[in-house]
N, C-alpha and C positions, 0 to 999 in steps of 0.2 A: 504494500500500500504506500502511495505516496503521497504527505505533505504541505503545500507550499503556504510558505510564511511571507509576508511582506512588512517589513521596519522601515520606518521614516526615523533619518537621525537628521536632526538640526544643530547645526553647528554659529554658535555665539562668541563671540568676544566678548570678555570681560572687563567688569570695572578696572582689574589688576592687570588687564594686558595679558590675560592668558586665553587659549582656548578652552570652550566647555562643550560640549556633544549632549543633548540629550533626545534620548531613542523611545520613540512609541513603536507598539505593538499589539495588534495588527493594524494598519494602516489603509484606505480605503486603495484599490487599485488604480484607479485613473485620476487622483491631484493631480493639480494644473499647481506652477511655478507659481501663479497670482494667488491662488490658496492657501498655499504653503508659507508665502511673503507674510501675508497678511495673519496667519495664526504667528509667524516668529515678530511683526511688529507687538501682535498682544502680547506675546509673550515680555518684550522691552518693557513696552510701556505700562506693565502691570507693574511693575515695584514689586512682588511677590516673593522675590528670587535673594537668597544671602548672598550668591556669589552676585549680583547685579549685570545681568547682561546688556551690555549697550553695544553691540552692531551684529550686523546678519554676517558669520564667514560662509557659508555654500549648509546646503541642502542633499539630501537623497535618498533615493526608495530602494532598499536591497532587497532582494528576492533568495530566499532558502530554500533548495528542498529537501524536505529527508525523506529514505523510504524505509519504509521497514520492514526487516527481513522475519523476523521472528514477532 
């Protein structure tokens, strides 16, 4: 039997100049770039966040599969 997993990981810069990644799971199949923008602006400008994210570094939908043998 096979699988497939799709993760969206958004990639932010931080207040401290560092990069932060965070990964949802499962992710809907067909976002658009303009979707994506727009949830990681909420994400900014929510204030919610200890490490404070202030800028977008890149985006992406990875695709897993696994099968299972047993």
């Amino acid at each position: 039997m096979e699988k497939t997993t799709l993760t969206l990981g958004m990639k932010f810069e931080t207040g401290e100049g560092k990069a932060k990644t965070i990964s949802i799971q499962p992710c809907k199949p067909n976002l658009t770039a303009g979707e994506v923008e727009s949830a990681m602006d909420a994400f900014i400008s929510s204030d919610i966040f200890a490490w404070n994210p202030t800028d977008k570094l890149g985006a992406s939908i990875v695709e897993r599969k696994t099968t299972t043998l047993l």
